[in-house]
Each structure stands twice: as C-alpha cells, then as structure tokens.
C-alpha positions as CSV (number, residue, x, y, z in Angstrom):
1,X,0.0,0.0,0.0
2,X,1.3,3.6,-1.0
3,X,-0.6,6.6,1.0
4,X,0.4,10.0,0.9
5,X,3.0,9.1,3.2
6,X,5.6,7.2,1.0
7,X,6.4,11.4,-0.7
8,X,7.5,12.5,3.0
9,X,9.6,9.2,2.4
10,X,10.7,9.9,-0.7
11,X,11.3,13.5,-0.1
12,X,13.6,12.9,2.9
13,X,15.1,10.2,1.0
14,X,16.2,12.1,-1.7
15,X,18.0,15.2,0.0
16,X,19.8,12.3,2.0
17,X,21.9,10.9,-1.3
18,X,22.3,14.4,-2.5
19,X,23.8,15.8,0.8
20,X,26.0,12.4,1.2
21,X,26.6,10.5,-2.1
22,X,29.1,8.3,-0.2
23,X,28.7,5.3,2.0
24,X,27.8,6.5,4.9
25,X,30.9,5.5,6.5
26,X,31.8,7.0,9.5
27,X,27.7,7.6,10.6
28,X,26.0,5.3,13.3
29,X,24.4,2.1,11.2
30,X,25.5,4.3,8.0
31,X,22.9,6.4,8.3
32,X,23.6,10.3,8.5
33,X,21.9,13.1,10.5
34,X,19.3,13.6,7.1
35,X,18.6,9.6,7.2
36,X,17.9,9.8,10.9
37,X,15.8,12.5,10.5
38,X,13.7,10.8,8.2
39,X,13.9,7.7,9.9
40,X,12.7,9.1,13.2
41,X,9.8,10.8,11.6
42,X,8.7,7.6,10.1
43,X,9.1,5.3,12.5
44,X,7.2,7.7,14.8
45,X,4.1,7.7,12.5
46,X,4.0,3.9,11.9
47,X,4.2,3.5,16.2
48,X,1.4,5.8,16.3
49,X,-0.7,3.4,13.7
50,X,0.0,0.2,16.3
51,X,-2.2,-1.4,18.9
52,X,0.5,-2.4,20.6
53,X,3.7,-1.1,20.9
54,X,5.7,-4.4,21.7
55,X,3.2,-7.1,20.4
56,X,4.5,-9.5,23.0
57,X,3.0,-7.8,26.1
58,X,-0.3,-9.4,24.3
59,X,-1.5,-12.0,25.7
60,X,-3.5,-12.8,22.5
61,X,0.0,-13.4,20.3
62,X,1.3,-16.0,22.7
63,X,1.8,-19.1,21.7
64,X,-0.8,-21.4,24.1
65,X,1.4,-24.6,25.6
66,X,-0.6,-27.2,24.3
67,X,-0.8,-26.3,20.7
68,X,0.6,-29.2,19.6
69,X,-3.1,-31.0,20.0
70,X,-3.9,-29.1,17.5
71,X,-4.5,-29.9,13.9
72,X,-4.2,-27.5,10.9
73,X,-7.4,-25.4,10.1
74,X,-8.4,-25.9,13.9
75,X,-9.0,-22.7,16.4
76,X,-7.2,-22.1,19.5
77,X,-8.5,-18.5,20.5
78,X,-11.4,-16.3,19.7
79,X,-11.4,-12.9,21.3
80,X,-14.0,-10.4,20.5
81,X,-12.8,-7.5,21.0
82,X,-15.2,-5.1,23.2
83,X,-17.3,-2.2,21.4
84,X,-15.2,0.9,23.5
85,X,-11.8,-0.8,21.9
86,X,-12.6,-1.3,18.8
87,X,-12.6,2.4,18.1
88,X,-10.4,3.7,20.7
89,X,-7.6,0.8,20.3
90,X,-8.5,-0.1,16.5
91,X,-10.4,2.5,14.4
92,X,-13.1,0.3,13.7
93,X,-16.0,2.3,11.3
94,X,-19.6,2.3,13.2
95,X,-21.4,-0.6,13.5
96,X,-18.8,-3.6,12.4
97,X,-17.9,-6.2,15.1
98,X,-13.8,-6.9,15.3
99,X,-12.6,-10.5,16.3
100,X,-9.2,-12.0,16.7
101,X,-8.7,-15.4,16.3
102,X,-5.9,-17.6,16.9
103,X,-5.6,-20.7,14.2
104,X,-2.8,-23.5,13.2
105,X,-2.1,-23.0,9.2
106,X,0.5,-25.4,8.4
107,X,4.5,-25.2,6.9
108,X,5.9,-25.8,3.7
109,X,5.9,-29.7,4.9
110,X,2.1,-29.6,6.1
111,X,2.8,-29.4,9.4
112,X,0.6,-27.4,11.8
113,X,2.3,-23.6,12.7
114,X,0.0,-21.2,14.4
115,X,-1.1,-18.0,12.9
116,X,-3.1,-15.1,13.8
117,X,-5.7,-12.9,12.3
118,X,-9.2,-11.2,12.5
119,X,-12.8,-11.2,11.5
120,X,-14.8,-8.4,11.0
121,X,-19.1,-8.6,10.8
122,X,-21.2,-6.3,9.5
123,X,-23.9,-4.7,11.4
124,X,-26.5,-5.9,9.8
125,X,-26.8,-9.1,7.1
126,X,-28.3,-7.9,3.3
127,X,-28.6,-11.7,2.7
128,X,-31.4,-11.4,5.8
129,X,-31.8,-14.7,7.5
130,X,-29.3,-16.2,5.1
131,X,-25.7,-16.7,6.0
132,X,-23.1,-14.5,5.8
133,X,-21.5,-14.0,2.4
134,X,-17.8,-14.6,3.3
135,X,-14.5,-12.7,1.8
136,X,-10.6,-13.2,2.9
137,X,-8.7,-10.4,2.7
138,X,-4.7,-11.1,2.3
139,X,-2.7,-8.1,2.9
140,X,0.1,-6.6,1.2
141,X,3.9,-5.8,2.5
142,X,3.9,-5.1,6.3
143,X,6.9,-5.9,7.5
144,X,9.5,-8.0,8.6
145,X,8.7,-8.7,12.0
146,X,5.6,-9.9,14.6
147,X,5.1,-5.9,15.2
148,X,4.5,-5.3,11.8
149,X,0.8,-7.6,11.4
150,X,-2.0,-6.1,10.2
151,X,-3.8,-7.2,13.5
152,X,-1.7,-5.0,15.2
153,X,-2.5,-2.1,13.0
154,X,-5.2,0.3,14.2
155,X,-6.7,0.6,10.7
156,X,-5.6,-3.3,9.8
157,X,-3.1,-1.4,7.6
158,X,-5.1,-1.4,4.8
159,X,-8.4,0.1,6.5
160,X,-10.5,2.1,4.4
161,X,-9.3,0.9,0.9
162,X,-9.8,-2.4,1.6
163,X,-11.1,-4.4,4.8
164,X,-13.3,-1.8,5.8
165,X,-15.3,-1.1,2.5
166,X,-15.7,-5.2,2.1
167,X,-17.0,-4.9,5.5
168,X,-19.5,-1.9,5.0
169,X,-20.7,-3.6,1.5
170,X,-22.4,-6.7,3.6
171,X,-19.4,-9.3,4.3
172,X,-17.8,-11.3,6.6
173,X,-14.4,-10.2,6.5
174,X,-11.6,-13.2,7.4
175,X,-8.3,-11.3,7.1
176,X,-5.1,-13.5,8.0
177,X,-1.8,-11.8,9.8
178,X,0.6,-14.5,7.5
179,X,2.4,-17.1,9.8
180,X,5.0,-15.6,11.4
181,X,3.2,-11.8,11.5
182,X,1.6,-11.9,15.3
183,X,2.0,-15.7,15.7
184,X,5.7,-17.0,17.2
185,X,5.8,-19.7,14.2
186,X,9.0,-20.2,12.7
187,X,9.5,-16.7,11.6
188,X,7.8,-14.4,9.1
189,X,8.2,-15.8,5.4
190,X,8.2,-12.8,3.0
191,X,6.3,-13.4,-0.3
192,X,6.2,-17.1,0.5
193,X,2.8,-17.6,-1.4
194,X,2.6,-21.3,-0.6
195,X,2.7,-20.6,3.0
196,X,0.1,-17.4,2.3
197,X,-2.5,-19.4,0.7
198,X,-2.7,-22.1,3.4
199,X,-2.4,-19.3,5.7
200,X,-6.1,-17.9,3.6
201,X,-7.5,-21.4,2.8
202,X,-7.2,-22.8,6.1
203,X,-8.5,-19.6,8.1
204,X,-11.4,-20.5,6.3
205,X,-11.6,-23.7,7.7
206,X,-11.1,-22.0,11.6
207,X,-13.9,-19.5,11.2
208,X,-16.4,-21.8,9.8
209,X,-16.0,-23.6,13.1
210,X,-16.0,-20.6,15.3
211,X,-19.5,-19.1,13.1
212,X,-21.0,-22.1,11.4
213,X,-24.1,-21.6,9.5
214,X,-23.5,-18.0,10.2
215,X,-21.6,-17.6,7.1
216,X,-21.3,-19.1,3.7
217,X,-19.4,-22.5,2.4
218,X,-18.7,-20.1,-0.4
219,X,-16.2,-17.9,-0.6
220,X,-14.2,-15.0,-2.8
221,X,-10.5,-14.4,-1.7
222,X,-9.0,-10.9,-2.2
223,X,-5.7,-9.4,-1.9
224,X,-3.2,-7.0,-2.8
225,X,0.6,-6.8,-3.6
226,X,2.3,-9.6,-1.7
227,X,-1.3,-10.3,-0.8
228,X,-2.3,-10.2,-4.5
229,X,0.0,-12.6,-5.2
230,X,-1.5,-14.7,-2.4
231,X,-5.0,-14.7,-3.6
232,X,-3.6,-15.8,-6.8
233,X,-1.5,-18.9,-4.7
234,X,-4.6,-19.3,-2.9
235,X,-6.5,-19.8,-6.1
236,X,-4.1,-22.9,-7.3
237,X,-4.1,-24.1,-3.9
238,X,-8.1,-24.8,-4.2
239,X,-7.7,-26.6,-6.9
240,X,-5.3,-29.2,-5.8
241,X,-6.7,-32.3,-3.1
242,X,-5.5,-29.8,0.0
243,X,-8.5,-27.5,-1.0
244,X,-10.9,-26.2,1.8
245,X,-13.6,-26.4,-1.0
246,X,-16.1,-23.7,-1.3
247,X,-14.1,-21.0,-3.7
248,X,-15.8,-18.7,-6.0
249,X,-13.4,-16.6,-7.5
250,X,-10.0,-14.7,-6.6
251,X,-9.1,-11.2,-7.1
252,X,-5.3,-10.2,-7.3
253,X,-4.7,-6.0,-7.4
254,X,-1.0,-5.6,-8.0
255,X,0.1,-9.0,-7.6
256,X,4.0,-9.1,-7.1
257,X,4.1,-12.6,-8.7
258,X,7.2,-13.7,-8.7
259,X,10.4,-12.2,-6.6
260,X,13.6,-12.4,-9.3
261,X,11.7,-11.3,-12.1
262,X,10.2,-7.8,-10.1
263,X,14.0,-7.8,-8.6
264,X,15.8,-7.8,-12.1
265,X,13.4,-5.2,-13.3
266,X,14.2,-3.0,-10.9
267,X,17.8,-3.7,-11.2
268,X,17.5,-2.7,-14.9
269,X,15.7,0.3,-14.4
270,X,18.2,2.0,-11.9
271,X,21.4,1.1,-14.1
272,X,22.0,5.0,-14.4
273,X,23.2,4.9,-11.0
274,X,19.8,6.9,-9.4
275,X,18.3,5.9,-6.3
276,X,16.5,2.3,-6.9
277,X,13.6,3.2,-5.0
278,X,13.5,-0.3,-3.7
279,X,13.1,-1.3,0.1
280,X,11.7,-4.3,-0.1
281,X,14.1,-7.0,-1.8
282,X,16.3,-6.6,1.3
283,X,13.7,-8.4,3.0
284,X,13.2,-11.2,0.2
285,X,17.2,-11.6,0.8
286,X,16.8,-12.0,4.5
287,X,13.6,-14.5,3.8
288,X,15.5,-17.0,2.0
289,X,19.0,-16.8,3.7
290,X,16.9,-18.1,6.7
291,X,16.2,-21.1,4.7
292,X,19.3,-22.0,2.3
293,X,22.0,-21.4,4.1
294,X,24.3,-21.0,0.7
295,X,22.5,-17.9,0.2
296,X,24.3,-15.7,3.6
297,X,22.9,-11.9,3.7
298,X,26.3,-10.8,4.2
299,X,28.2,-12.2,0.9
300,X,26.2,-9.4,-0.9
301,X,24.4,-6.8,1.3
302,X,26.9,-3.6,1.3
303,X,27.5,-2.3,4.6
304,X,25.0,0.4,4.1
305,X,22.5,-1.9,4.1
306,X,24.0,-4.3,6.6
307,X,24.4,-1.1,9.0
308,X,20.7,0.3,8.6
309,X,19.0,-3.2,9.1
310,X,18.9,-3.4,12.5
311,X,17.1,0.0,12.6
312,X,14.1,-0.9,9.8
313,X,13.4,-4.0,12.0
314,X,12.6,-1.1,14.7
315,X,9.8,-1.0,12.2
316,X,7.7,-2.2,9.2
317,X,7.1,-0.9,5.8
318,X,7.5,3.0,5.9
319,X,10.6,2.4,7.9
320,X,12.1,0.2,5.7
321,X,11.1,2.8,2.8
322,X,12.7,5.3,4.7
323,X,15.9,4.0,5.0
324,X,16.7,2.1,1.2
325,X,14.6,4.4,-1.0
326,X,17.0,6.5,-1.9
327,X,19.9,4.4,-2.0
328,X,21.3,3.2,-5.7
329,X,21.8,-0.7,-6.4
330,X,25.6,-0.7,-5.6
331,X,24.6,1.5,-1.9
332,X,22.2,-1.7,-1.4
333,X,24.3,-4.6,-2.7
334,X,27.7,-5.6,-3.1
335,X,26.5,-7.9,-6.3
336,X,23.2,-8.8,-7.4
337,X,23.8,-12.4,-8.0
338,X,21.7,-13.8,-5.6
339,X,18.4,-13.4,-7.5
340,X,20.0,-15.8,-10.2
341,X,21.5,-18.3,-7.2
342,X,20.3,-21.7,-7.7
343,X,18.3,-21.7,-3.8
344,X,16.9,-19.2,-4.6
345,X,15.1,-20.1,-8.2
346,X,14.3,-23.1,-6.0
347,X,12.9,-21.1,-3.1
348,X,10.9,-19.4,-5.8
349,X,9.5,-22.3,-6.9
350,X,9.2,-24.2,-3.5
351,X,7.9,-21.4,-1.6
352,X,7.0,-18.3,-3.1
353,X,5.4,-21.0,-5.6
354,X,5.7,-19.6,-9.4
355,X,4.3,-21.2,-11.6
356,X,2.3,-21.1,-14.2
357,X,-0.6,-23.5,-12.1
358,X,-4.3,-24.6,-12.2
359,X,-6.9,-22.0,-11.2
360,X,-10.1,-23.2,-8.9
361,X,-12.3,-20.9,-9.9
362,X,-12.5,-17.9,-11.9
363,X,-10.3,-14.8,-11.5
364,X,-9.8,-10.9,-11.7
365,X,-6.2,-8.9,-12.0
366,X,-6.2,-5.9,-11.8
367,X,-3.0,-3.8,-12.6
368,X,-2.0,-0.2,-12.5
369,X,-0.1,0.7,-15.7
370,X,2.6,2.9,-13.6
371,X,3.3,0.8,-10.6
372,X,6.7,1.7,-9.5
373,X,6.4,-1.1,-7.4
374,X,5.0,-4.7,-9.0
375,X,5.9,-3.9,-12.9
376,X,2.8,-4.0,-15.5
377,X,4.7,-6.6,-17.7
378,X,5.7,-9.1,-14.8
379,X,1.7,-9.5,-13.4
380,X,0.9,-9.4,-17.8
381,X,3.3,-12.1,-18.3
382,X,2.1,-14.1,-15.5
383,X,-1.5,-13.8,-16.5
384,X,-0.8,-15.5,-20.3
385,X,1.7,-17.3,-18.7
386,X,-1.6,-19.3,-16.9
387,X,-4.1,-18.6,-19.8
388,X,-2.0,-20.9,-22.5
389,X,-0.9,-23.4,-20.6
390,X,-4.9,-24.0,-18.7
391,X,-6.4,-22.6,-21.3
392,X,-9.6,-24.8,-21.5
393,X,-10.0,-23.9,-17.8
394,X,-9.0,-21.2,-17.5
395,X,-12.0,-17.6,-16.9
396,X,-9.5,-15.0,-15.7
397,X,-9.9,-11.3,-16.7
398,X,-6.7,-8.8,-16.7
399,X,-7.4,-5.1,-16.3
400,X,-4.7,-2.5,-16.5
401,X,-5.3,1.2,-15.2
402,X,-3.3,4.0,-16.8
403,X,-1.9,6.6,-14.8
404,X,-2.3,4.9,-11.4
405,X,0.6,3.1,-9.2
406,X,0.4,0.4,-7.0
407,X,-1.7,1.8,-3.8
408,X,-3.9,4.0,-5.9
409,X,-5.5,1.2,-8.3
410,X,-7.1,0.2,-4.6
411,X,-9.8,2.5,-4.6
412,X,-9.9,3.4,-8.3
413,X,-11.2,-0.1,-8.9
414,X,-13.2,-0.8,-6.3
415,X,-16.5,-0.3,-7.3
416,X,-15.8,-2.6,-10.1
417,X,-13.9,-5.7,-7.8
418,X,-16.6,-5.4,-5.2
419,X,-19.6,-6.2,-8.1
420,X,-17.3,-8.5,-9.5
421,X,-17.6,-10.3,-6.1
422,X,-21.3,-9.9,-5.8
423,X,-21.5,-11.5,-9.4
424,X,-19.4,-14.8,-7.9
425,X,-22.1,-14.9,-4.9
426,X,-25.1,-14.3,-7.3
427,X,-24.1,-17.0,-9.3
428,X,-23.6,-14.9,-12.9
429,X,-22.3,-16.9,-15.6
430,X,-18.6,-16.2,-17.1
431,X,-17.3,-16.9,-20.6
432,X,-14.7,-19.4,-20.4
433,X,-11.4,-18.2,-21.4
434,X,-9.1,-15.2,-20.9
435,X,-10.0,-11.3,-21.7
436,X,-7.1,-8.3,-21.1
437,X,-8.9,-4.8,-21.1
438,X,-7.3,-1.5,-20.5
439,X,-9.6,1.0,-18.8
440,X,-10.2,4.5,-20.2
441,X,-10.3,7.5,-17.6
442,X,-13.5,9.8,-17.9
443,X,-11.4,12.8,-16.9
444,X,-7.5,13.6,-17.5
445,X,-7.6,15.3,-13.7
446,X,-7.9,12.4,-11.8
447,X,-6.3,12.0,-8.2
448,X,-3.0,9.8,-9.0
449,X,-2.7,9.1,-5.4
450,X,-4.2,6.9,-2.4
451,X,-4.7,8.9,0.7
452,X,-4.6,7.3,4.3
453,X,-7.4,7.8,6.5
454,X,-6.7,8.6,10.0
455,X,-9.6,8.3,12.7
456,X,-10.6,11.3,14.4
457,X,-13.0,10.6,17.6
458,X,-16.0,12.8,18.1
C-alpha cells in the first residue's frame, strides 16, 4: 500500500543521497543526521498506527502450551474485541464487530504452525436470515517482523481501501496476519505464497468452526501486492486435493508474482546509478537466507544496508522505505547475483510458488499501468503465462489502469472488484477463457494518489 506518506519518504530520502553521495561510513548504522531525521519521523508515524507497541505484552499473540493437540485449520483463540476498543484501540468504522482469532495454518511440509488474524461482521446481514457472504482479505507488504501484522495495526493497515469497504458492503471479512506476522511460528516468510495461501484457505476452515451456519461455504479471496499474489496462490491451492472447497473466484490487485523477475526489473531500471527506490528485496534476501543457508545476507548486502537493518526492523514498511529508497543498487548490494543463485530459483518455486498452475475458480487482475512497485509486464506475463498453458480452464480477466501506481488502483477499482464479487455470490455466468482490457479514464484530472485515512473521535 502507497498513501500519501511514502512522498514524505521519498522526499527525505532524496535530499539524503544528495547531501552524502558516499557510503555512509563514519555515521551510526551508515545512516547520516538527514537519514535519521527521516527515519525518526517515520518510525514515529508507523508506532502511532500500532495497537501495541511491543506485540509480545499481548497476551493474545502467545503461543498457548498445548498447541501441539492441534490440527491445521483448527481454532485455538477467539477474542472479541469489546465495542469501546474497537474504536479507541482499533479505528473500527460504526457498527462492524472486530474478532481476533488464533488458528494452526501449516508449513511448507504440512505441518501445523499457528497464525493469527481477525474477523470483522457487518452490522446488519443484506442476505437477511441467510448466512453470511464470506471474503478473505490477504494483505500486502507489512513488514518484517511480529510488530508489523496487520492485527496490530489500528486501521488493519489497509483500512478504508480495503477491509473496511468489504466490511460496509455486507461481508464477513476473514483477514489472516501470515504465519509468522503476530503468531511466534517459525519466523515471518516474506512473499512465501505457498505458505500465504494455506495461511487464507485454512483460516477459512477455523472460522467456519468458530461461526457455522453463520456464514457461507462459499467464498471469494481478495488481496493486494504480496497479498495479490497470495489470492492468486490461494487460487491454485483450491484446486489441488488440499482444497478447503467452497471457492468462488479470486481477485489479485497488484500482484507481485514472482520475486527475481520484479528484482531484475528493478535492477535494470536504476542502471544510471539513481536511487532504486527499492526497500523491499532486502527483505526477500533476508527471507531465503533463513532457509538456504548458501544464500548468507552478508556475501552481498553492502555495509549500508547491513548497518541500517537493525534499525528498519525497529519498524515495518514505511521504515524500511525510509531508509533504502534512496539508495542506488551498488549502496544496497555488493553484487546482485543472488536473484540468479540456484536456492533461490528453487525457493521461488518451493515457496514463493511460481508457476504457471491450475486455477479453482475464476479470476480478476487488476494492474496499474505505472506501478513503481509490481511492474505492469511481470503481473501481464504471469496472466498468459496461466491462460496458455490452462487454457480450457481457465476464466481469468486482466485489467490495466493508466496513470495509477500500485496503492492508488485500490480505490480506483473498487467499485468494479466489489460487483465482480457480488456477481461470484449471485451466481452470474462467465465466458470461459481469458479477456485483457485497458480501462479508459472519464477525466484527465484524476487524483494519481491513495490517501490514508486517519480516525478522528468525536
């Protein structure tokens, strides 16, 4: 997600590389009196945003001693969280009900591994005496860390744009923290879309035995970014034997699809020697190194980004932006060789799981053509990538939005997305096969970017 604070980001990020061009040498974790400045400010504003401010004075997040009765898609802990804190604590809109709930998703192996996440229910049901029409919402890039999980985000980082309005529309909103993101687990797995989509599937399978008949067997998963990508995982997942059943369709906004290709893009594009604008492979790096030990951090972070680590796991997204925006691809690595390292193709296709695969059920991408972020081609190529090699099973629909980036395609397709999933529910037909549109803006003045809503209590 991109608000309006990534420009304070940028902005602070850019007069740091023109003050000090060199590497930071002789400064405290290689980041001057300009990167602190910046840093501070941002990690201020993301504290601000958190329910907690060390996520392990929760009771909620700790791991219960006997979780190893448990079985994956089971339910250890469900907390509804009282009326006065959901809008003093969380910022909550009027009349939706916020529950955390504790689950076991599995590992890469099968194996049970707790996670976390929430459920938020509408007021009132438009279905009537009918169940619950159910949605999962997989989040985008948080962070590195517990700290960073959308459960522990007043607005569940995505808040207006996303949860909220599927919320105030009529559904049941499941929206996982990933394994590893509130849970203990085994560590937070960054863009490890195998692990994401059992993460979605099965907590699924844990509400529907906390609410029953209260909700629908059917439901529409929805995501964006790292979250797109895992609605598109969670998509191939239902249609292999470890499926929940029950799937109606998947939407993917901004789906960053697979890691080297995104990587090498970026890489390409900053080969004048400009800032790279990337703070986010850094994590990728220090995802897989936990893994494949061939693949160590330090053999090709620089000391830059070696030195300002330690501060972005202070905090999650904006801090990490904060600190590596600015810096150009030889200020982040000492060689880029490690997005073409054989454990690391592998850990793409293990875990992050690239594929082409099968779909379950039918599916809508939706792209904005100037993402700085998840590159218009890479989600394109992905997309026909699927539709030849499935293509007579294949009903997936690719729409690309000029003039909008990554966080601003949110709410400039959301009126479509949201009927989209009322069609799934309502049972409207789709023509078999793939479709690629390119949508036409009514106006040349439109607002190219996504604001960030912060509660105000009156």
């Amino acid at each position: 997600m991109l608000p309006k604070l990534l420009p304070i980001v940028f902005i602070a990020g850019a007069l740091a590389a023109s003050q000090n061009p060199l590497p930071y040498a002789n400064e405290p974790n290689r980041c001057d009196a300009t990167c602190q400045i910046a840093y501070r400010q941002v990690l201020a504003m993301e504290q601000e945003r958190w329910v907690n401010q060390d996520i392990t004075t929760d009771p909620f997040y700790s791991t219960p001693s006997n979780v190893s009765k448990y079985s994956t898609g089971d339910i250890l802990k469900w907390e509804k969280i009282p009326a006065e804190q959901a809008y003093r604590r969380w910022t909550v809109p009027a009349g939706i009900s916020l529950t955390r709930f504790y689950y076991m998703s599995e590992d890469i192996e099968g194996k049970p591994l707790p996670a976390t996440g929430i459920v938020l229910i509408p007021y009132t049901n438009p279905q009537g005496n009918k169940p619950f029409r159910t949605v999962v919402w997989t989040h985008g890039t948080a962070g590195g860390t517990r700290q960073c999980s959308p459960s522990n985000h007043r607005a569940l980082l995505y808040g207006w744009t996303a949860p909220f309005a599927l919320a105030l529309a009529g559904y049941v909103v499941i929206a996982p923290d990933y394994a590893g993101q509130g849970s203990q687990a085994q560590g937070f797995q960054y863009e490890a879309g195998i692990l994401h989509a059992a993460d979605a599937s099965l907590s699924v399978q844990a509400v529907r035995k906390a609410l029953g008949s209260k909700i629908t067997k059917e439901w529409v998963v929805v995501g964006h970014s790292e979250g797109g990508m895992s609605s598109w995982r969670t998509n191939e997942r239902e249609a292999k034997s470890v499926a929940v059943g029950g799937l109606l369709g998947a939407v993917a906004l901004s789906p960053g699809l697979v890691p080297s290709k995104i990587i090498g893009e970026t890489i390409r594009r900053a080969a004048n020697g400009g800032p790279a604008g990337d703070f986010l492979s850094s994590l990728m790096l220090q995802t897989v190194s936990r893994i494949y030990p061939s693949l160590k951090v330090k053999d090709y972070a620089s000391d830059i980004l070696l030195g300002r680590m330690p501060l972005a796991d202070q905090g999650c997204f904006y801090t990490s932006a904060s600190l590596y925006s600015n810096l150009t691809i030889t200020q982040l690595y000492k060689n880029t060789s490690w997005i073409e390292h054989p454990d690391f193709i592998k850990w793409e296709k293990v875990y992050n799981g690239a594929g082409p695969h099968k779909l379950a059920a039918p599916m809508l991408v939706i792209q904005g053509a100037e993402d700085p972020i998840v590159y218009p081609d890479t989600s394109e190529e992905a997309f026909n990538e699927t539709c030849k090699a499935f293509a007579s099973s294949t009903t997936a629909e690719f729409r690309l939005y000029p003039g909008l980036g990554h966080g601003p395609v949110l709410p400039a397709s959301q009126q479509y997305y949201l009927s989209w999933i009322e069609d799934r529910f309502n049972k409207v037909s789709l023509k078999k096969g793939c479709r690629k549109l390119t949508m036409t803006p009514e106006t040349d003045n439109f607002s190219p970017v996504n604001d960030e809503w912060v509660a105000v209590f009156s």
